[in-house]
C-alpha positions as CSV (number, residue, x, y, z in Angstrom):
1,X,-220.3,217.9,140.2
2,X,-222.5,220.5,139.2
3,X,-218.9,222.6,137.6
4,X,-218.6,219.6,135.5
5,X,-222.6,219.6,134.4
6,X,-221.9,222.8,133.3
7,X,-218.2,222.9,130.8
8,X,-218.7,223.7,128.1
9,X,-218.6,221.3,124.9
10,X,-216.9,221.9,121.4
11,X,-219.8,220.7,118.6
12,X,-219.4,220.2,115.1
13,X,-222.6,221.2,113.3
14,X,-223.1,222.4,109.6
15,X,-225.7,225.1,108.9
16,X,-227.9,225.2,106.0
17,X,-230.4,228.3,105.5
18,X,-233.2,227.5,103.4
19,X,-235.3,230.3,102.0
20,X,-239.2,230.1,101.1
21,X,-239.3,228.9,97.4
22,X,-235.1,228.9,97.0
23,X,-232.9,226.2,97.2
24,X,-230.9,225.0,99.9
25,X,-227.9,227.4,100.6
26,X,-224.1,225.8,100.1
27,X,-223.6,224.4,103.9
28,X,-220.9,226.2,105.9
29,X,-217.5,225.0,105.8
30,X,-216.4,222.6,108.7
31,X,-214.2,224.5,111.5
32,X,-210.6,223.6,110.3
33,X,-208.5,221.4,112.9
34,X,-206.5,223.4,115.1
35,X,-203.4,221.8,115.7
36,X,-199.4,222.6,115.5
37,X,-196.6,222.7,118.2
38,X,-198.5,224.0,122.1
39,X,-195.7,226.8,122.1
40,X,-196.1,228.8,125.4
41,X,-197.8,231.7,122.8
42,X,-199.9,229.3,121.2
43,X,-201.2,227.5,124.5
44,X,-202.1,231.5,126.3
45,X,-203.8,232.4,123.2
46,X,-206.2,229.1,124.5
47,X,-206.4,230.6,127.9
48,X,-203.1,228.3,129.6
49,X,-200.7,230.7,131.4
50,X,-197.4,230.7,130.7
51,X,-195.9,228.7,133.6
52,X,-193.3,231.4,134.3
53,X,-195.4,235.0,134.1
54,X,-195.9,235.6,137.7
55,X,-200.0,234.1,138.0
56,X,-200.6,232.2,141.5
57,X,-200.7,229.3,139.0
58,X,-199.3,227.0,142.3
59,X,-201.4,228.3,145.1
60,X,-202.8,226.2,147.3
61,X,-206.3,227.6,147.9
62,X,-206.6,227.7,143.7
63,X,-205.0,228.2,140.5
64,X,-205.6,231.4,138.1
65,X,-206.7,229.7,135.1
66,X,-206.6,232.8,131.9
67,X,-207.6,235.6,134.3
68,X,-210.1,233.4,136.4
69,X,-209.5,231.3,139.7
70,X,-209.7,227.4,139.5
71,X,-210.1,225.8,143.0
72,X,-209.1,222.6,143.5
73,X,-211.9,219.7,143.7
74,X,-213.4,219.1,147.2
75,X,-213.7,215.2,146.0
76,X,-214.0,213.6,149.6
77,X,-214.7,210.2,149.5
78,X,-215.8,209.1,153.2
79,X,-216.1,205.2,153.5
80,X,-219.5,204.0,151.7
81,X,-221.7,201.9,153.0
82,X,-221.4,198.6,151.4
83,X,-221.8,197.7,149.0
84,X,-220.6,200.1,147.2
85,X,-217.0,200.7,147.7
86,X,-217.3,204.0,147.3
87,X,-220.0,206.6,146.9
88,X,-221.1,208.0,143.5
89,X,-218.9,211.1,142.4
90,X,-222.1,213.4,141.8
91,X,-222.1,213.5,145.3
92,X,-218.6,215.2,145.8
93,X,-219.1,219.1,145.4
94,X,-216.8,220.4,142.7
95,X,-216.8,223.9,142.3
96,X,-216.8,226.1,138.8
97,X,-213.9,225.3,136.6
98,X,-212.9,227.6,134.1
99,X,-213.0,225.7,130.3
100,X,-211.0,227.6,128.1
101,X,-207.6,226.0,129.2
102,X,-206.2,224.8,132.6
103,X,-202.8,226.2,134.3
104,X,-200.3,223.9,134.9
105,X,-201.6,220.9,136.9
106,X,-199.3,220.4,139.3
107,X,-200.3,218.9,142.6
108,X,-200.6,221.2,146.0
109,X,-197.8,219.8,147.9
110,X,-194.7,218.3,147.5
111,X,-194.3,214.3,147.9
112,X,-191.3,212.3,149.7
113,X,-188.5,211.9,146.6
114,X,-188.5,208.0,145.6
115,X,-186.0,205.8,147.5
116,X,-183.8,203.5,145.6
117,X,-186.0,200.5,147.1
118,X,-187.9,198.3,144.6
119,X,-191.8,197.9,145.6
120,X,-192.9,197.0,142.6
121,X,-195.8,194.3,143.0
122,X,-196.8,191.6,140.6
123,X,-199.6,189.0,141.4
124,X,-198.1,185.7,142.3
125,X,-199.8,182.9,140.1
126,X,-198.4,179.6,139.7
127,X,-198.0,177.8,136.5
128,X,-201.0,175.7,135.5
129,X,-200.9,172.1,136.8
130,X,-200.8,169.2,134.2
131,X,-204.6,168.0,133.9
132,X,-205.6,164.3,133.5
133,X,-208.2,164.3,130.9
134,X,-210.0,161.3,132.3
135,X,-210.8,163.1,135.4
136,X,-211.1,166.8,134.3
137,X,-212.1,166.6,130.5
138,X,-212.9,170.3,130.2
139,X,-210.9,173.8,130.2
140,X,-212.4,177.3,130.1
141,X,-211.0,180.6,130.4
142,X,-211.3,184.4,129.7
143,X,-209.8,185.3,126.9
144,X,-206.5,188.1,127.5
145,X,-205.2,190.6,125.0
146,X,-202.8,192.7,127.5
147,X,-199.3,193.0,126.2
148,X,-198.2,194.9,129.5
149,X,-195.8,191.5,130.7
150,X,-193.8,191.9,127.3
151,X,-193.0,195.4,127.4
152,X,-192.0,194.6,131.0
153,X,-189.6,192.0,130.7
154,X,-188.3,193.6,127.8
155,X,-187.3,196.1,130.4
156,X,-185.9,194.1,132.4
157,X,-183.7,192.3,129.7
158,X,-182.3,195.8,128.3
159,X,-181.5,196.8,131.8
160,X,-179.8,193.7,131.9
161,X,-181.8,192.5,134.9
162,X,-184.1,188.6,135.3
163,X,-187.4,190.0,135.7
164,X,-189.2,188.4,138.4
165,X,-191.0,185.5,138.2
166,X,-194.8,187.0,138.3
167,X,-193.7,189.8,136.0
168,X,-193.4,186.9,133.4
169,X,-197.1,186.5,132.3
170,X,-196.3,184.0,128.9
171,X,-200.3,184.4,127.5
172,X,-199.0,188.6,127.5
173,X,-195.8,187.6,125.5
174,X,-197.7,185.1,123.3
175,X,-200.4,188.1,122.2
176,X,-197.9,191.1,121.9
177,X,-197.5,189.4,118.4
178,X,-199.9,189.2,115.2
179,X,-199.7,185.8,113.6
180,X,-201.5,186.8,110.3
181,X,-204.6,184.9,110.6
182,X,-206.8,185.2,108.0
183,X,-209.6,187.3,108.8
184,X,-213.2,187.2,109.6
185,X,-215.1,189.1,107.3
186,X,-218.5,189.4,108.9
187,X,-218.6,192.3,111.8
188,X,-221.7,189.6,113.6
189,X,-219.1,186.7,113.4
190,X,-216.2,188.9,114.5
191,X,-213.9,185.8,114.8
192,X,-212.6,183.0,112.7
193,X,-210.6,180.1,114.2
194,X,-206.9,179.2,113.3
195,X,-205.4,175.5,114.5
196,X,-203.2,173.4,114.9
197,X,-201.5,170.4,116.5
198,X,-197.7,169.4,116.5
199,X,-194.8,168.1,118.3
200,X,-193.3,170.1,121.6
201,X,-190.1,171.4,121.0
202,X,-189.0,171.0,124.4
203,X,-190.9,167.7,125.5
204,X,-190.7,164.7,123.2
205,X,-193.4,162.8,124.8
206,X,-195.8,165.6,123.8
207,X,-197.7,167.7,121.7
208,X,-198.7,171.6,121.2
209,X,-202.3,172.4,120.1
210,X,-202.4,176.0,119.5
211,X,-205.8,177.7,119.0
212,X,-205.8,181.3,117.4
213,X,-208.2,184.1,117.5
214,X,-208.6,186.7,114.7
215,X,-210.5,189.6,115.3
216,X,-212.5,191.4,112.8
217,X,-210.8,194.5,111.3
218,X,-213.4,197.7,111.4
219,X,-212.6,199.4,108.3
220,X,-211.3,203.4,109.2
221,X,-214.3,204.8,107.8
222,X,-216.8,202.7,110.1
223,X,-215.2,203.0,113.4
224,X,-217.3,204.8,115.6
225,X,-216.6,208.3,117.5
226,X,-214.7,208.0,120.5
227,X,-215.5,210.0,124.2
228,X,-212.3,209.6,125.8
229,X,-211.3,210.7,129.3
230,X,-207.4,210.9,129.7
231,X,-206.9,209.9,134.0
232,X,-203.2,211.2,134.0
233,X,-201.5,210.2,137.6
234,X,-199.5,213.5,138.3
235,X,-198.0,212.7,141.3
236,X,-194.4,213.0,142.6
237,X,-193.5,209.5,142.1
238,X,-194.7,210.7,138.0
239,X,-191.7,212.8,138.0
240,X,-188.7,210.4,136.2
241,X,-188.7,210.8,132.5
242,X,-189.8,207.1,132.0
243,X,-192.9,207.9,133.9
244,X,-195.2,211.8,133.2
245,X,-193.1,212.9,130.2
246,X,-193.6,209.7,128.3
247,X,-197.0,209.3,129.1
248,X,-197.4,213.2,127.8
249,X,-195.9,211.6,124.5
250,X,-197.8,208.8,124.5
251,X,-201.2,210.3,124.7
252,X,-199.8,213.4,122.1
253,X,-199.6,210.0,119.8
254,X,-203.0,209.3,120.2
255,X,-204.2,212.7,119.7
256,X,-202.6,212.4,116.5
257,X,-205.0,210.0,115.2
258,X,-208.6,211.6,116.4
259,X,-211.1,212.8,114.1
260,X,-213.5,215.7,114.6
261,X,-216.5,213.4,115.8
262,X,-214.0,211.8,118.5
263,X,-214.2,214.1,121.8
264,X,-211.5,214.3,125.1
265,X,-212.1,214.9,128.5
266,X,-208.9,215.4,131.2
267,X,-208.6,214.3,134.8
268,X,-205.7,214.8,136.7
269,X,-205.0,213.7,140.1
270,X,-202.3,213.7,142.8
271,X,-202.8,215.1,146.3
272,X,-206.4,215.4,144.8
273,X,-208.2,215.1,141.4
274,X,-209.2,217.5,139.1
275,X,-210.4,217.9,135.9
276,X,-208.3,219.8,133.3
277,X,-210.1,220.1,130.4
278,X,-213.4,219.9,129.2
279,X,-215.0,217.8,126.4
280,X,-213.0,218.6,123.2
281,X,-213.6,217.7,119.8
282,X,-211.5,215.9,117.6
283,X,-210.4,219.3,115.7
284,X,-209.2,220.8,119.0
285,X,-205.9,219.1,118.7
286,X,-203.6,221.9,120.2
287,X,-206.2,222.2,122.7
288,X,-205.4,219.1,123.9
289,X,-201.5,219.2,123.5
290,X,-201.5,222.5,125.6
291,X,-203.5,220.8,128.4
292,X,-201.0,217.4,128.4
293,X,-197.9,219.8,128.4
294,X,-199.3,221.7,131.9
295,X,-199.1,218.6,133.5
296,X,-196.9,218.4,136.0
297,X,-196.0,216.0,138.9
298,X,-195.6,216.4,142.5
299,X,-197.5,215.6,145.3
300,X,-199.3,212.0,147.1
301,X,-201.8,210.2,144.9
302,X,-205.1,210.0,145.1
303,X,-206.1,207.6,142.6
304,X,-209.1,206.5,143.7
305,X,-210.6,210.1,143.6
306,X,-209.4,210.5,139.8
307,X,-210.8,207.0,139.0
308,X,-214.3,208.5,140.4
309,X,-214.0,211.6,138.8
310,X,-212.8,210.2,135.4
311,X,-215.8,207.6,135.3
312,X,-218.0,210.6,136.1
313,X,-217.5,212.4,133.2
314,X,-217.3,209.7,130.7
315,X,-220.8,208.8,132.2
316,X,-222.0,212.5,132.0
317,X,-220.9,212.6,128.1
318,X,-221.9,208.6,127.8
319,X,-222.9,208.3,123.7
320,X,-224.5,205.6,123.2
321,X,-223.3,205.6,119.2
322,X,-219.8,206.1,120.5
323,X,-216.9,203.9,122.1
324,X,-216.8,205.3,125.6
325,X,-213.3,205.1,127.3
326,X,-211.4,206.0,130.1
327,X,-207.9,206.1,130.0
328,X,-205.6,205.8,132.5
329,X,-201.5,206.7,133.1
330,X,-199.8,205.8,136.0
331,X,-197.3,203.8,137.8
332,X,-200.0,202.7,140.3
333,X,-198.5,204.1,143.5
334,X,-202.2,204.7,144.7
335,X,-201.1,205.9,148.5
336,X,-204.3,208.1,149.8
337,X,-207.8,208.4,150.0
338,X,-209.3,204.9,148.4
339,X,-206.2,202.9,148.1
340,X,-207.4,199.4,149.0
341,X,-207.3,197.1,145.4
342,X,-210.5,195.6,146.7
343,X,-212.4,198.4,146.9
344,X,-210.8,199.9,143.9
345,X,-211.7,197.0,141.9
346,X,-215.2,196.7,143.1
347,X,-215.6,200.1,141.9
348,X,-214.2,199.9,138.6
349,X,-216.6,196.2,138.4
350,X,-219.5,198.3,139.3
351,X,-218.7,200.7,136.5
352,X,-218.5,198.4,133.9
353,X,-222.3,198.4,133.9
354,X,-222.4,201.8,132.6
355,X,-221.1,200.8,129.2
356,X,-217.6,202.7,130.0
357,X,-214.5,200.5,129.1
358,X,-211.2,201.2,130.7
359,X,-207.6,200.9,129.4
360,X,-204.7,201.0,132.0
361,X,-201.1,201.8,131.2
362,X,-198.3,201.6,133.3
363,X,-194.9,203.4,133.5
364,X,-191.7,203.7,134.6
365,X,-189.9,201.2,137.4
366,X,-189.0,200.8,141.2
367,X,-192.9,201.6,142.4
368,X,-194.7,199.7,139.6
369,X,-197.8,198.1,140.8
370,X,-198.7,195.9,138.6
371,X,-200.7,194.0,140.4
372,X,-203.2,196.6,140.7
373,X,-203.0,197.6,137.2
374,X,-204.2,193.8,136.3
375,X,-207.0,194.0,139.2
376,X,-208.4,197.3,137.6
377,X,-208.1,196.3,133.8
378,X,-209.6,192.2,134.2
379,X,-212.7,193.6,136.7
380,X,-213.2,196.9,134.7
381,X,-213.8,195.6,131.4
382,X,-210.5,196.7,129.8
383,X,-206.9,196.4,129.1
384,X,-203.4,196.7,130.2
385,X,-200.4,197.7,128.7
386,X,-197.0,198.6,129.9
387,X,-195.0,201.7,128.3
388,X,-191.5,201.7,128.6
389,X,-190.4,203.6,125.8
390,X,-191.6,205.8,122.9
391,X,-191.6,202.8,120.6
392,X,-194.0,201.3,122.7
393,X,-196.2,204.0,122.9
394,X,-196.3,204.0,119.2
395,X,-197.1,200.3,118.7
396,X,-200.2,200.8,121.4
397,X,-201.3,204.6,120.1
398,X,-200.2,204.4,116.2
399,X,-199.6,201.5,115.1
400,X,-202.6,199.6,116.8
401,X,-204.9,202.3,117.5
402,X,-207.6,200.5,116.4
403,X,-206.9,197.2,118.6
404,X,-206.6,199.9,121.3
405,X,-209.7,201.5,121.4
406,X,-212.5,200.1,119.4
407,X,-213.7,196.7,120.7
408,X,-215.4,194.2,118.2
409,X,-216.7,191.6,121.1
410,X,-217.0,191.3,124.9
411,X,-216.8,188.6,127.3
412,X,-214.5,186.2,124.9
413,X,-214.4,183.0,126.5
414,X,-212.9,179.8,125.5
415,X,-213.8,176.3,126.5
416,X,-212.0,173.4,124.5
417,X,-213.6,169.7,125.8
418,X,-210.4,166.8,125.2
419,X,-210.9,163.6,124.3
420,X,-209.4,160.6,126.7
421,X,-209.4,158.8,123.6
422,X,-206.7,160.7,122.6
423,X,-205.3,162.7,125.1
424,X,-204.7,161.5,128.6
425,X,-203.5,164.9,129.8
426,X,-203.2,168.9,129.0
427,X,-201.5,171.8,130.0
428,X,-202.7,175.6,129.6
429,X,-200.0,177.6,129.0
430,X,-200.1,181.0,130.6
431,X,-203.9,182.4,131.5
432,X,-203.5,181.6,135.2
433,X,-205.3,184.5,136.6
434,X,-207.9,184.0,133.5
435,X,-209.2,181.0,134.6
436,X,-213.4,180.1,134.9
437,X,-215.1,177.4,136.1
438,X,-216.8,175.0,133.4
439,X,-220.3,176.0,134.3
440,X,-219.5,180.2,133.7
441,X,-219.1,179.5,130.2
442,X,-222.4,179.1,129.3
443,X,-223.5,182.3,132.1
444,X,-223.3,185.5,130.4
445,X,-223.3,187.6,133.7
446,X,-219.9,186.4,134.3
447,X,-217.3,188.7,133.0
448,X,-214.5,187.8,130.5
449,X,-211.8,189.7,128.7
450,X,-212.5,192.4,125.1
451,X,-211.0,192.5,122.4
452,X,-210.6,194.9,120.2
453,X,-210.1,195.8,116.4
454,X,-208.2,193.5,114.2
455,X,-206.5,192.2,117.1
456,X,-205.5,188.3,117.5
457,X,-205.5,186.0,120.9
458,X,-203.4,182.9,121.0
459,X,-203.3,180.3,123.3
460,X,-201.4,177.2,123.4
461,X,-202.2,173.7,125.6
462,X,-199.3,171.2,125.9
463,X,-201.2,167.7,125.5
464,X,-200.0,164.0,126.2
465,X,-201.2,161.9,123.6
466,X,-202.6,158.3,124.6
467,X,-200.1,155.8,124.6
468,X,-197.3,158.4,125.2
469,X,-195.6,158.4,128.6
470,X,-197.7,160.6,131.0
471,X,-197.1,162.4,133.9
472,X,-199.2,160.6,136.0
473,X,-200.7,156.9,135.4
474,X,-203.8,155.9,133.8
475,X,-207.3,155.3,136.0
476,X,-208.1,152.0,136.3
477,X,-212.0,152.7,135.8
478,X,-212.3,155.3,133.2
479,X,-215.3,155.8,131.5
480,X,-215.0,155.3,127.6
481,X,-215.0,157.8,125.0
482,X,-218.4,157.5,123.0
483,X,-217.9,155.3,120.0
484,X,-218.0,157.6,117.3
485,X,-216.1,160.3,118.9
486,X,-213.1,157.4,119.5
487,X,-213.6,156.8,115.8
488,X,-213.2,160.4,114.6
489,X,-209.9,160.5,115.9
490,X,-211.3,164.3,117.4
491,X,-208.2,165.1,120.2
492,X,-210.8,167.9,121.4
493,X,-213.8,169.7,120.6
494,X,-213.2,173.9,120.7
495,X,-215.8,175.9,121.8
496,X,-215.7,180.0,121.5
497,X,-218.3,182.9,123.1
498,X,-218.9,186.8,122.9
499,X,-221.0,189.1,123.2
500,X,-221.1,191.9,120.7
501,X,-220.1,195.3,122.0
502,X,-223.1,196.5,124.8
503,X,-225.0,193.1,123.6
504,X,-226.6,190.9,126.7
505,X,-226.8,187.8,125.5
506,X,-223.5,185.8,123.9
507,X,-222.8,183.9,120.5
508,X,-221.1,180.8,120.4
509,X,-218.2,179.7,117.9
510,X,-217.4,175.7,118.0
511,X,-215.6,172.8,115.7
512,X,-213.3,170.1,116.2
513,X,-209.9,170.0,116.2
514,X,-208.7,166.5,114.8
515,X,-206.4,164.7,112.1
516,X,-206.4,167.2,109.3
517,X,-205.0,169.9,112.0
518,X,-202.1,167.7,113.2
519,X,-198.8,168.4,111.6
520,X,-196.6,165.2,112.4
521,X,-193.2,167.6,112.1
522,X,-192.8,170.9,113.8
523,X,-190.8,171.7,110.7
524,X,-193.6,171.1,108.9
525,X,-196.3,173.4,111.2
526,X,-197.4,177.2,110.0
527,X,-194.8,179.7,111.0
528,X,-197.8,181.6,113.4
529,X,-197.2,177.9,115.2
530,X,-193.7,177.9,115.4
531,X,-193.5,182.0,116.6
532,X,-196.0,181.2,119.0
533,X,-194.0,178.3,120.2
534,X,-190.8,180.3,120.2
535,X,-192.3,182.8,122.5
536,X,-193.9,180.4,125.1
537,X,-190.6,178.7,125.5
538,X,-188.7,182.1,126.2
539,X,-192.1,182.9,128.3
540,X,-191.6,179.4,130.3
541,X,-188.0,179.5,130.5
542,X,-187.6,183.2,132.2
543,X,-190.4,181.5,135.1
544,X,-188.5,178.7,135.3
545,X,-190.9,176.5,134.7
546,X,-190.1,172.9,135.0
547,X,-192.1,171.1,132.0
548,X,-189.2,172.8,129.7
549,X,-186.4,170.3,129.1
550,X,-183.2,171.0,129.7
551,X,-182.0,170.1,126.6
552,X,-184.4,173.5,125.2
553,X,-181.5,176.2,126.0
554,X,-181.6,180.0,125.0
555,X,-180.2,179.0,121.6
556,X,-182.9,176.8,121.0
557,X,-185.7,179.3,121.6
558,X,-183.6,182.1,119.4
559,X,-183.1,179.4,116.4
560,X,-186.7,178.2,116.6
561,X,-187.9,182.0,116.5
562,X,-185.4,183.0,113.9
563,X,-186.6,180.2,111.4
564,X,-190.2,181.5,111.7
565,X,-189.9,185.3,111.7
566,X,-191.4,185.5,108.4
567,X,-192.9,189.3,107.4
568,X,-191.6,192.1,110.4
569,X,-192.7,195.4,109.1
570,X,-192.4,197.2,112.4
571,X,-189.2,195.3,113.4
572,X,-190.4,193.5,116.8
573,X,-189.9,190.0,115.8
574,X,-186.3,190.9,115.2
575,X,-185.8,192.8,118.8
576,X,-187.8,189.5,120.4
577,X,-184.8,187.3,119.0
578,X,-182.2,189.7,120.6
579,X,-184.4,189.5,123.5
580,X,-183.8,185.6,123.7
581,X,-180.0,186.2,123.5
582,X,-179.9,188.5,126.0
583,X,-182.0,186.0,128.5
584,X,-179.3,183.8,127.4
585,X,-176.5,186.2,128.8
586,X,-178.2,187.2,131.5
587,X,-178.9,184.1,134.2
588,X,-182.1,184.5,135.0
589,X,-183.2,184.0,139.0
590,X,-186.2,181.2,138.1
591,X,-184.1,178.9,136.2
592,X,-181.3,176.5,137.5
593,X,-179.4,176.3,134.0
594,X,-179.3,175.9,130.6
């Protein structure tokens, strides 16, 4: 990778000349950000071509890049030996790259146009089971803060289609929303518990205890620099507007918010991967919008190689002060060279040692692998989101840039302990493929989900309470609840851990969740309860999950949602209860009625 070693890198220094016996000189002004609109002048005057004056810009033995020849990446990647899954990118040769702007990136040959058949993939999980407290007191899992299966079904809805039963992941719907909890103010405590207990709107025999999450806030001025690398897919499935020219938009939004200490890197891949532009400061904004509008798509897709090459370079510029990123665009289609999701996933598991986190986004329809895109976020240490639209990409790159990109704690787990005292069995709602066993909540080499900036998780159990009628019956031989947790009237003890961002060793949260949390009306319960609950039941519903009474129709879940909307400054609590009507109108494939 020795053309990599060697790009050069935009830095931001100030010069002070101090003479013998004088004082310090004034410091030279900061370089002023370049930005304004990547014109075809404006990006040749950086060293991009023109796409239209006559350069080999599309050969296939290289690219002239401002006068000079780019040659595609010779990033082979023969099978490794295991374990590895595949070998280290510094071994792939890469030859010199030009660095004052790429040529259009468009891949070397052209790809089979996309048939009208849906392959999209989601991973099949099945609901969680009703527990029986007296035999399995205890529940852990990984925390989640992907929003990807909202933005999803939201497709699906406005395209007037059911989205498929594994698309609906109801712990995704829950968290697309903020609930207004109040706020932890201590950046070493970065969390501060919200609950509470009251009746099931679609289940009279039983109760909701919901459990919220807020995440400390880093105030602007403290965030730390970023070193982001963009990993843009720019192959031919890319090509429908929904797919490279939003994600151009998208990542144009989040080039809006950079500062001068933040810095970009650029892989591209299709047939093969390449990158396209070098580390770039903050204040090189058009730089960057001139790189993102040569992108175009065309070709098979290699995303393996641009995972190793993207990884590569994040390691090469790793800052230890800085929030260290890769970012990835794509619809998934990974179709040649490393395409297997196990060895894909091992390799992005393996790179999460390095310190690099990884956000994935998908796009577009009729390809959409989101079953990969899950594999690579949970085992890489990151996120996923979904972007259908230019909205979306505004919520994830504007609105919360800061949940986005700068994490507050890693490895969030949560274990909540019930009391057969007072509940004979629970549900968890959603978090099926977050799951851990009871004894990997207390082992801090097992992985768990970030979270990031200011940003909430929610998670809701459905309980039976002792007495009321169950699902199963009662053991016989039950051991008894100790005497003076019976007396407490605890329902169950919550227990919370994380690791502060590149930390080793985890913190632990805990307190009881009892009498003075229960609300005995759901009238009467917070209105972040009664959202969440809102959003569960359209969640549970569009699975057709069968713990939802019948009697809990579409106008239930849009009456219940529209009595809690409470403050909507960006409008999404009002398109959720459209959402619910349309579900209504459209008959959804996982339910039987209602």
């Amino acid at each position: 990778m020795a053309g990599v070693r060697n790009l050069s890198r935009v830095s931001l220094c100030l010069l002070t000349v101090v003479a013998s016996g004088a004082a310090p000189a004034v410091p030279m002004a900061a370089p002023a950000i370049r930005d304004g609109a990547p014109t075809p002048a404006a990006c040749e005057a950086l060293g991009f071509p023109k796409p239209d004056d006559g350069r080999d810009v599309y050969s296939r033995r290289g690219r002239r890049v401002g006068g000079a020849m780019y040659a595609p990446p010779a990033m082979a990647m023969p099978p490794a030996p295991p374990p590895a899954p595949f070998p280290a990118p510094k071994a792939a040769p890469m030859q010199e790259m030009a660095v004052t702007g790429m040529a259009r990136v468009s891949p070397y040959m052209p790809g089979p146009a996309a048939g009208d058949v849906n392959t999209e993939r989601y991973p099949n999980a099945q609901a969680n089971p009703i527990k029986q407290t007296a035999q399995e007191p205890v529940s852990t899992f990984s925390v989640d803060v992907d929003t990807a299966a909202y933005a999803n079904v939201r497709r699906f809805l406005n395209d007037g289609q059911s989205p498929p039963r594994d698309a609906v992941r109801v712990e995704e719907l829950i968290n697309y929303f903020d609930y207004g909890y109040a706020k932890p103010t201590d950046p070493q405590v970065p969390f501060k518990p919200f609950v509470a207990v009251t009746p099931s709107p679609w289940s009279a025999d039983r109760q909701i205890v919901h459990i919220g999450l807020q995440g400390y806030d880093i105030p602007r001025a403290q965030q730390p620099p970023l070193n982001l690398v963009f990993l843009i897919d720019t192959s031919g499935s890319m090509s429908d507007e929904k797919k490279l020219p939003l994600a151009r938009k998208a990542l144009n939004l989040l080039v809006d918010q950079l500062r001068p200490q933040d810095r970009v890197s650029m892989v591209a891949y299709a047939g093969s991967a390449g990158a396209v532009l070098a580390p770039t400061s903050g204040r090189e904004k058009l730089k960057m919008r001139c790189a993102l509008g040569a992108l175009e798509s065309g070709g098979s897709t290699a995303g393996g190689q641009g995972l190793a090459l993207a990884y590569d370079l994040a390691v090469q510029n790793f800052d230890a002060k800085a929030v260290n990123r890769v970012i990835l665009m794509t619809d998934g289609d990974f179709n040649v060279g490393v395409a297997d999701p196990s060895k894909l996933t091992d390799f992005v598991a393996a790179k999460r040692k390095t310190g690099v986190y990884l956000s994935v986004y998908g796009l577009g329809e009729g390809n959409y692998n989101d079953t990969l895109m899950q594999a690579l976020a949970q085992n890489g240490n990151g996120t996923a989101g979904y972007i259908d639209t230019l909205n979306e990409a505004r919520k994830s790159f504007r609105d919360d840039f800061s949940g986005s990109l700068f994490p507050i704690a890693d490895d969030v787990k949560i274990q909540v302990e019930f009391n057969p005292k007072a509940v004979s069995e629970y549900r968890l709602i959603g978090y099926e493929t977050r799951l851990l066993n009871r004894e990997d909540f207390n082992n801090d080499q097992v992985d768990a989900g970030e979270v990031g900036s200011g940003t909430s998780v929610t998670a809701l159990y459905e309980v039976t309470p002792v007495g009321a009628r169950a699902s199963s019956d009662p053991l016989r031989y039950s051991a008894p609840a100790p005497r003076a947790v019976a007396a407490s009237g605890e329902i169950a003890f919550l227990k919370i851990r994380y690791k502060l961002p590149g930390g080793q060793a985890s913190k632990l949260i805990e307190r009881p969740i009892g009498p003075a949390d229960t609300y005995a009306r759901l009238d009467q319960a917070p209105e972040p309860t009664r959202w969440a609950l809102a959003v569960a039941g359209f969640g549970q519903k569009l699975r057709g999950d069968p713990w939802v009474a019948s009697s809990f129709g579409w106008a239930s879940v849009g009456d219940l949602a529209q009595g809690a909307r409470g403050a909507d400054p960006y409008g999404l609590r009002a398109e959720f209860v459209q959402l619910a009507r349309a579900a209504g109108e459209t008959k959804t494939v996982n339910e039987s009625g209602n």
